[in-house]
ZAKEMI-750582 format. One record per residue (C-alpha): residue number from 1; residue in three letters; z, x, y. Coordinates in steps of 0.5 Angstrom, whole numbers. Each point is the difference from the previous one (the first is absolute). Example, Ala and Ser with C-alpha at 12.3 -4.5 7.8 and 13.67 -1.06 7.14 Angstrom:
BEGIN
pos:1&code:ala&w:16&u:25&v:-9
pos:2&code:ser&w:-2&u:2&v:7
END
This chain:
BEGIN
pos:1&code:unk&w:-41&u:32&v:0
pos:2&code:unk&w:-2&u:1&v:8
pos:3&code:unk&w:3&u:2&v:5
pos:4&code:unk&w:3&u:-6&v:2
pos:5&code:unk&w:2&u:-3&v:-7
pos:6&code:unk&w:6&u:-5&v:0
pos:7&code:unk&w:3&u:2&v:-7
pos:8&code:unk&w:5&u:-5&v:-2
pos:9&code:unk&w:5&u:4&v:-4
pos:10&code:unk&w:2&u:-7&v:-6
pos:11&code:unk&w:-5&u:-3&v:1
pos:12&code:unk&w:1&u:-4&v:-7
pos:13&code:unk&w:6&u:-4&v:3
pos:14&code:unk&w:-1&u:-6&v:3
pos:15&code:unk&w:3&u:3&v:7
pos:16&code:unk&w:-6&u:6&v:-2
pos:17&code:unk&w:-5&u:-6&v:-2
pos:18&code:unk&w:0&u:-3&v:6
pos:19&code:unk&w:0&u:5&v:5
pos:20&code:unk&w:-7&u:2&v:-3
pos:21&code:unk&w:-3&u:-7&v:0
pos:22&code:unk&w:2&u:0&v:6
pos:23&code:unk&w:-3&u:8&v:3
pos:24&code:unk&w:-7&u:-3&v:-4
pos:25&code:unk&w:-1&u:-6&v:4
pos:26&code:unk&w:2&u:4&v:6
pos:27&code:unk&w:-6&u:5&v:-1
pos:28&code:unk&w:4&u:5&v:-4
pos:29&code:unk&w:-2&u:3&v:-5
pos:30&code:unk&w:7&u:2&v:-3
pos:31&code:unk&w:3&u:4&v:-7
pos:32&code:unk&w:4&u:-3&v:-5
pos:33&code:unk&w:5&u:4&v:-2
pos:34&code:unk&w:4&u:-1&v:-7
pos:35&code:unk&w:2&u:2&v:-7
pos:36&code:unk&w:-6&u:-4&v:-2
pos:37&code:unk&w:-7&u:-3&v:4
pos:38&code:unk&w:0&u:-4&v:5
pos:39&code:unk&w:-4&u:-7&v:-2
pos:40&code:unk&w:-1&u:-2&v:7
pos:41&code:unk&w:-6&u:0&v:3
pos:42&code:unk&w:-4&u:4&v:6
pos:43&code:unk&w:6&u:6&v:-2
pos:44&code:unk&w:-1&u:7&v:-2
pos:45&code:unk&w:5&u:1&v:-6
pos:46&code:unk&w:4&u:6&v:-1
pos:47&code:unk&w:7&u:0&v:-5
pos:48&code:unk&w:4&u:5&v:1
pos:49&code:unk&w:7&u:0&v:0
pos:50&code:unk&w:6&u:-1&v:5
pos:51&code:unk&w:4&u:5&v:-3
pos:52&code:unk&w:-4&u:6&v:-1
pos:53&code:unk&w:0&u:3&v:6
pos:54&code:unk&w:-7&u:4&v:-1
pos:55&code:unk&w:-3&u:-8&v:-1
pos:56&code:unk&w:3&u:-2&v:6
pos:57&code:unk&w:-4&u:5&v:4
pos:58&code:unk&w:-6&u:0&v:-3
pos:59&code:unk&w:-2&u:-8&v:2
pos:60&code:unk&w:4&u:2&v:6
pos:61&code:unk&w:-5&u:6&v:2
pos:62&code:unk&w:-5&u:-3&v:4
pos:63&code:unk&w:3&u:-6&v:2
pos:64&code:unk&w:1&u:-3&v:7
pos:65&code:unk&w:5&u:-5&v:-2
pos:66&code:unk&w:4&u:-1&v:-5
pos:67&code:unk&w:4&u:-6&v:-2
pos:68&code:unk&w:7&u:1&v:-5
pos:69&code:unk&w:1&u:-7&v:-3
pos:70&code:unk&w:2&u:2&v:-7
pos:71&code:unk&w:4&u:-5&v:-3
pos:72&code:unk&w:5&u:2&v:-5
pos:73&code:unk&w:3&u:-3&v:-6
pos:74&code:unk&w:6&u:-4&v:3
pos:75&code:unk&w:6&u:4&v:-2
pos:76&code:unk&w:5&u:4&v:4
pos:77&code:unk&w:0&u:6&v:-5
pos:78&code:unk&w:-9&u:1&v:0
pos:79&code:unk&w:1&u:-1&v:7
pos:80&code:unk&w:5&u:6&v:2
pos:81&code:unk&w:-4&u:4&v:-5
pos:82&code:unk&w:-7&u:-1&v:2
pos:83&code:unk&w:1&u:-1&v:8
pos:84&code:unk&w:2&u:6&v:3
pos:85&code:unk&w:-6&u:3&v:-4
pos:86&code:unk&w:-5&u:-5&v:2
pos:87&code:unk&w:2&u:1&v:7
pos:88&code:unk&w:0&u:7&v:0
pos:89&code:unk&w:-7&u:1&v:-4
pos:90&code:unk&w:-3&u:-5&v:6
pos:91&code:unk&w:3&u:3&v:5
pos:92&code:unk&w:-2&u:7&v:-1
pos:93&code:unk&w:-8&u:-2&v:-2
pos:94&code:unk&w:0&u:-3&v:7
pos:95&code:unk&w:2&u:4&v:5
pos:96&code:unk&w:-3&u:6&v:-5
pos:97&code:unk&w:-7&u:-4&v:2
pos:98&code:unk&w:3&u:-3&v:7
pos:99&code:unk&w:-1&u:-7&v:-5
pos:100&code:unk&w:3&u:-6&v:4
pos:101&code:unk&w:5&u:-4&v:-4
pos:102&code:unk&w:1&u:-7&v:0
pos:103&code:unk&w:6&u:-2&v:-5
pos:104&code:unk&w:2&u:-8&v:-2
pos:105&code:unk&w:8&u:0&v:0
pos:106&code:unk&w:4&u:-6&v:-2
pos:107&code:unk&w:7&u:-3&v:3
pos:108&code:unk&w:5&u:3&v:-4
pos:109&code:unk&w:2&u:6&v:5
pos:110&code:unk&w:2&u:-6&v:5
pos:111&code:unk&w:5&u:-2&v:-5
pos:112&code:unk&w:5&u:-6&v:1
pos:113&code:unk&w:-3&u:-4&v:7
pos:114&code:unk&w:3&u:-7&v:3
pos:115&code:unk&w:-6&u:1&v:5
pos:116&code:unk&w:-7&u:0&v:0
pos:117&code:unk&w:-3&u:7&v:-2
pos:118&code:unk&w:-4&u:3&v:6
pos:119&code:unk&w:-4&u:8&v:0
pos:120&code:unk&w:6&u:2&v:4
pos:121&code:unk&w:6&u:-2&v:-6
pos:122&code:unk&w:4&u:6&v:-2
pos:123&code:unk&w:0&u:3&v:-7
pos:124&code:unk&w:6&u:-2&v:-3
pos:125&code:unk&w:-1&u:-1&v:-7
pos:126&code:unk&w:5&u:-4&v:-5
pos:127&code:unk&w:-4&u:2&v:-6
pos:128&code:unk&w:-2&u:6&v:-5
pos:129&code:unk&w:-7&u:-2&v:1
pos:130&code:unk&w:1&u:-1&v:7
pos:131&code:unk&w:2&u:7&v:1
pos:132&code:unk&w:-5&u:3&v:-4
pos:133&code:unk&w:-5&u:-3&v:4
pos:134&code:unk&w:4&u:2&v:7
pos:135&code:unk&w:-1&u:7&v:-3
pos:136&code:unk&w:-7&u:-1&v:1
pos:137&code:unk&w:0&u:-3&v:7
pos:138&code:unk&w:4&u:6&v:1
pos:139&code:unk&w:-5&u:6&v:-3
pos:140&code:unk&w:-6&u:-4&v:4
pos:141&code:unk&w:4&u:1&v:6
pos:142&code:unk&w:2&u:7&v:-1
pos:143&code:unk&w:-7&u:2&v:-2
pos:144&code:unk&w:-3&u:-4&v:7
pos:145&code:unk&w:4&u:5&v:3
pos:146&code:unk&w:-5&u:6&v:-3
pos:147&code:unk&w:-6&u:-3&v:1
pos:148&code:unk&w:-1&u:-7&v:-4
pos:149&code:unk&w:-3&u:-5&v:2
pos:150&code:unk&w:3&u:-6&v:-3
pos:151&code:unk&w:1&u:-8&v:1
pos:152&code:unk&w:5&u:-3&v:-4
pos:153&code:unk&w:-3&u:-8&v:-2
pos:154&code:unk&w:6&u:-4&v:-2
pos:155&code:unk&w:-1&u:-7&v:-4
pos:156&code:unk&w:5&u:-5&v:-3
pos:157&code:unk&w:0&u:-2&v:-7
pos:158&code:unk&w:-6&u:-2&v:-1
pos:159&code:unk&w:-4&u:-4&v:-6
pos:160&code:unk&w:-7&u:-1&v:-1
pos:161&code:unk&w:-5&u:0&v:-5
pos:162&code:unk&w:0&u:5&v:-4
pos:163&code:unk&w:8&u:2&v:2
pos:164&code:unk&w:3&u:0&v:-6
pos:165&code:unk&w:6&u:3&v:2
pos:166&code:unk&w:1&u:-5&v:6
pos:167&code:unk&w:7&u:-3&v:-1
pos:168&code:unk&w:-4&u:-7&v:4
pos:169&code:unk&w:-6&u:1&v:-7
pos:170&code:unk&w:5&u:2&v:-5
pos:171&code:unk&w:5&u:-6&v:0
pos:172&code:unk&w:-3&u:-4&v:5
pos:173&code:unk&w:-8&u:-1&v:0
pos:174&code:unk&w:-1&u:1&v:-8
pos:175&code:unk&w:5&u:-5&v:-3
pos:176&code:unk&w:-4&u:-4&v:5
pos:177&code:unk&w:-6&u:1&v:-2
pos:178&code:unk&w:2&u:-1&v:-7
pos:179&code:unk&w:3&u:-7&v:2
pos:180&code:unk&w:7&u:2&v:-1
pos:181&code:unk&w:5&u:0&v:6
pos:182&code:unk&w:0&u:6&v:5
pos:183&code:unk&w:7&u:5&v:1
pos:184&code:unk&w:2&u:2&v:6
pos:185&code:unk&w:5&u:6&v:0
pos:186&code:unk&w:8&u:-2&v:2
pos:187&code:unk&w:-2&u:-5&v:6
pos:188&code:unk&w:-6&u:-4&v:1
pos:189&code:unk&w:3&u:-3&v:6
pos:190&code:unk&w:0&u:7&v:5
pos:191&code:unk&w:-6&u:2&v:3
pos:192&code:unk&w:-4&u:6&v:-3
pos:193&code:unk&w:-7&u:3&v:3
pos:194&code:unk&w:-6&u:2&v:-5
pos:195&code:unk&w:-6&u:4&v:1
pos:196&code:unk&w:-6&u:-2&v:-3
pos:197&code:unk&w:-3&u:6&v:-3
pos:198&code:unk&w:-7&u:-1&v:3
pos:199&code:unk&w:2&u:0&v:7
pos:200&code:unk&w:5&u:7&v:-2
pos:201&code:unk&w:-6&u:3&v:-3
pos:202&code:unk&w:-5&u:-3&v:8
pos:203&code:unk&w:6&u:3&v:3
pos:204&code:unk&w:0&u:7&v:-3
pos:205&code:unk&w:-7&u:0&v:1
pos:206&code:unk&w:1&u:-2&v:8
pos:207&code:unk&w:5&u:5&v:0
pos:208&code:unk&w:-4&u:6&v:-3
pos:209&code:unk&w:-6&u:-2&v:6
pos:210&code:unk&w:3&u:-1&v:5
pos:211&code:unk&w:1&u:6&v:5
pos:212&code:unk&w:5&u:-5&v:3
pos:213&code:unk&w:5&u:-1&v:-6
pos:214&code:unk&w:0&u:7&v:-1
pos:215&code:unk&w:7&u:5&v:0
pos:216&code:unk&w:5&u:-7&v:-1
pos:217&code:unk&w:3&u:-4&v:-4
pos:218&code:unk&w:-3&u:-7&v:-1
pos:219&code:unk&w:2&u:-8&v:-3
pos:220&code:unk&w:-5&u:-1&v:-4
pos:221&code:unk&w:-3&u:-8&v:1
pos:222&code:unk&w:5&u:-5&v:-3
pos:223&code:unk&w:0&u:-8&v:1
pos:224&code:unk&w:7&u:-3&v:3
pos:225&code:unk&w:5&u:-1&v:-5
pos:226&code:unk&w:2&u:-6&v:-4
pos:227&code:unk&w:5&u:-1&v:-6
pos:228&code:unk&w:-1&u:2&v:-7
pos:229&code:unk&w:0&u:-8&v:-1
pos:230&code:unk&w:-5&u:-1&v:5
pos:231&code:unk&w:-5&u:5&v:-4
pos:232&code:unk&w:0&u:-2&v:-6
pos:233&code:unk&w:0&u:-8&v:2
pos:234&code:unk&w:-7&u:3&v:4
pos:235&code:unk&w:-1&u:2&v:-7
pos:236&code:unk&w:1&u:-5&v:-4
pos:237&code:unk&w:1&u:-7&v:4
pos:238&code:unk&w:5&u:-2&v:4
pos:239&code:unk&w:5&u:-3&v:-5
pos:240&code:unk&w:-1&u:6&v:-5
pos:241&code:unk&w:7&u:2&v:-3
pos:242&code:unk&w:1&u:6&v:2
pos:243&code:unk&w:5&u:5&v:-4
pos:244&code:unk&w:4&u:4&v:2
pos:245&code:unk&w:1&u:7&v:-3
pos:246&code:unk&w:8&u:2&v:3
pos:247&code:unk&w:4&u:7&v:1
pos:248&code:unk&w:4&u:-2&v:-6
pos:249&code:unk&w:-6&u:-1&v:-5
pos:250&code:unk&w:-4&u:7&v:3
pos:251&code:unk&w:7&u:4&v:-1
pos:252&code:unk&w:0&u:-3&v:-8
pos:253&code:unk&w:-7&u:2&v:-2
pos:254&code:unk&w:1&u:6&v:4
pos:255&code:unk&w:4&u:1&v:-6
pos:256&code:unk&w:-6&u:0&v:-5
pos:257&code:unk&w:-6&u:0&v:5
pos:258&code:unk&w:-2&u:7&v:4
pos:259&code:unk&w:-4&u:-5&v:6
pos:260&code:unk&w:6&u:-5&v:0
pos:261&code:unk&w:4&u:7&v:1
pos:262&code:unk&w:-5&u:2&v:5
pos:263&code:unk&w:0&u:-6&v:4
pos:264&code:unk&w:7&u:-1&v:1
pos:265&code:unk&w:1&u:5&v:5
pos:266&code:unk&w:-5&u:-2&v:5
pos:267&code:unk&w:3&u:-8&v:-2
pos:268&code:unk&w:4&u:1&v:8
pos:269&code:unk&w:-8&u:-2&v:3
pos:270&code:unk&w:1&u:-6&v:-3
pos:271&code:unk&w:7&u:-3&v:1
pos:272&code:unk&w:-2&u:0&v:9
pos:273&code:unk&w:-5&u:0&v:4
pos:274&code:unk&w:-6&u:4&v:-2
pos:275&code:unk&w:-4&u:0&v:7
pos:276&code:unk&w:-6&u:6&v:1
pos:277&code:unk&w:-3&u:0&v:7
pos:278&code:unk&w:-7&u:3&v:0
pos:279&code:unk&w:-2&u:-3&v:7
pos:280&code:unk&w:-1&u:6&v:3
pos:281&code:unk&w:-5&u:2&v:-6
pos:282&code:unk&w:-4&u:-7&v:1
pos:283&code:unk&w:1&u:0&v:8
pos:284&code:unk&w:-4&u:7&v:0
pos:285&code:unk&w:-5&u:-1&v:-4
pos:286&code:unk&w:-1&u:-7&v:1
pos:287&code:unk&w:1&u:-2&v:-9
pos:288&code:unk&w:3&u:-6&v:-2
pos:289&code:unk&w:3&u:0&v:-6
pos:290&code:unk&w:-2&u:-5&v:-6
pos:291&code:unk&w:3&u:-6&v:-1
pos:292&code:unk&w:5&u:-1&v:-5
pos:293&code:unk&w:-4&u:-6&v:-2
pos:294&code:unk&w:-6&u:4&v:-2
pos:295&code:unk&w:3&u:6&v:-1
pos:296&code:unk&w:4&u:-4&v:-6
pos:297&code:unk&w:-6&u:-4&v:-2
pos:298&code:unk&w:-4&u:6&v:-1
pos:299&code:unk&w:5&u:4&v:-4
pos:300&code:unk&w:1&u:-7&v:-5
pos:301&code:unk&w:-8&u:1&v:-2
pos:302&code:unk&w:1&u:7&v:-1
pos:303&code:unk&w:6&u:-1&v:-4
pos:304&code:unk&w:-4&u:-6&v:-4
pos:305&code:unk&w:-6&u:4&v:-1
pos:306&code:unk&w:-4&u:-5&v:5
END
């Protein structure tokens, strides 16, 4: 690894394969971290485990930036485990080998909202999760103050190819592509922003490049906001049947299923607007987002395995 290595720490997930696709057709030569070997082309590959603080710091040895986008498996109990020390392992590699950390958060510390979310929204989670990913906004900033250089790159719920955990692919975009009718959670008619996992993976690579970006919290590229009902009418035509998955029904099978459970505690970003500004992003580096069209497109090719 060179002494101007991008190491991206995850690199197996959607959000981690993106990010890399991405450095490479920037003329990076980036490194794959994950449990297994990275498959994408043009990238070292390294395992290692996040977990392991001896692992995080021999990838992170000689580093110039490092990207933390680890995606964990959906359950608010992994989360309040592995969180903490993930975070801790990364932030001690980093400023141990003065690496700078460029780290993908989501909304959920923002908690229940009734206005656009901007950069400057205030941390007021509603949720278990939320508070989880709240207490690592929380130690990044603590560890800023001892020296870390660290930019915070926020998405929406983002779907995609590939993005299997996406509530968007889940429910809606895989029914779809099996000529089934798509589900969106508890109000299809509520505007609700998503992020498409190239343009969050392009984006982080922006953020991990660019001397501008550094040292601030970013709203990843995110195409204005339609109701759930308009998504999956892109998808599947305009007079599609369109299903509806309410409160009621997730608060049952949370009785028997653990992502019903999971799911339920985050319903309130369905039940009202859910509307992600990333103008700033978009106006500083000159990015536009994906069209929902394409990006909707894409991913039923993906999921048909075309």
């Amino acid at each position: 690894m060179s002494a101007t290595g991008h190491v991206v720490l995850g690199g197996n997930g959607v959000a981690g394969r993106e990010t890399v696709r991405a450095l490479v057709r920037a003329g990076q030569s980036p490194v794959s971290v994950g449990r297994s070997p990275s498959t994408v082309d043009g990238a070292t590959s390294a395992t290692a485990d996040l977990l392991d603080a001896a692992d995080v710091a021999r990838v992170l040895e000689d580093a110039e930036v490092a990207y933390l986008v680890a995606g964990l498996p959906y359950s608010t109990r992994v989360w309040a485990q592995q969180w903490p020390v993930i975070t801790r392992n990364v932030v001690d590699a980093a400023l141990e080998n003065a690496v700078r950390l460029v780290y993908l958060d989501n909304v959920y510390a923002y908690g229940e909202l009734r206005g656009p979310m901007t950069e400057q929204t205030e941390l007021r989670p509603n949720s278990r999760k939320g508070a989880i990913r709240a207490d690592v906004v929380h130690a990044l900033d603590a560890a800023a103050a001892r020296g870390l250089d660290v930019t915070i790159g926020r998405s929406a719920d983002f779907y995609g190819p590939g993005a299997g955990t996406s509530a968007f692919n889940m429910f809606g975009l895989a029914p779809i592509a099996r000529g089934k009718p798509g589900t969106w959670l508890v109000n299809a008619d509520q505007p609700h922003s998503l992020a498409y996992t190239p343009d969050v993976g392009a984006a982080l690579a922006v953020l991990g490049t660019d001397p501008a970006a550094r040292g601030r919290t970013w709203h990843l590229p995110t195409a204005p906001a339609l109701t759930g009902r308009e998504y999956l009418r892109i998808a599947a035509g305009r007079s599609a049947r369109v299903k509806v998955m309410s409160r009621g029904t997730l608060r049952i099978g949370a009785l028997f299923s653990t992502p019903a459970r999971e799911t339920l505690e985050m319903a309130y970003q369905y039940e009202a607007p859910y509307l992600f500004d990333s103008s700033a992003f978009e106006s500083a580096f000159g990015v536009t987002a994906t069209p929902v069209e394409e990006g909707i497109a894409a991913t039923l090719r993906a999921l048909s395995g075309r």
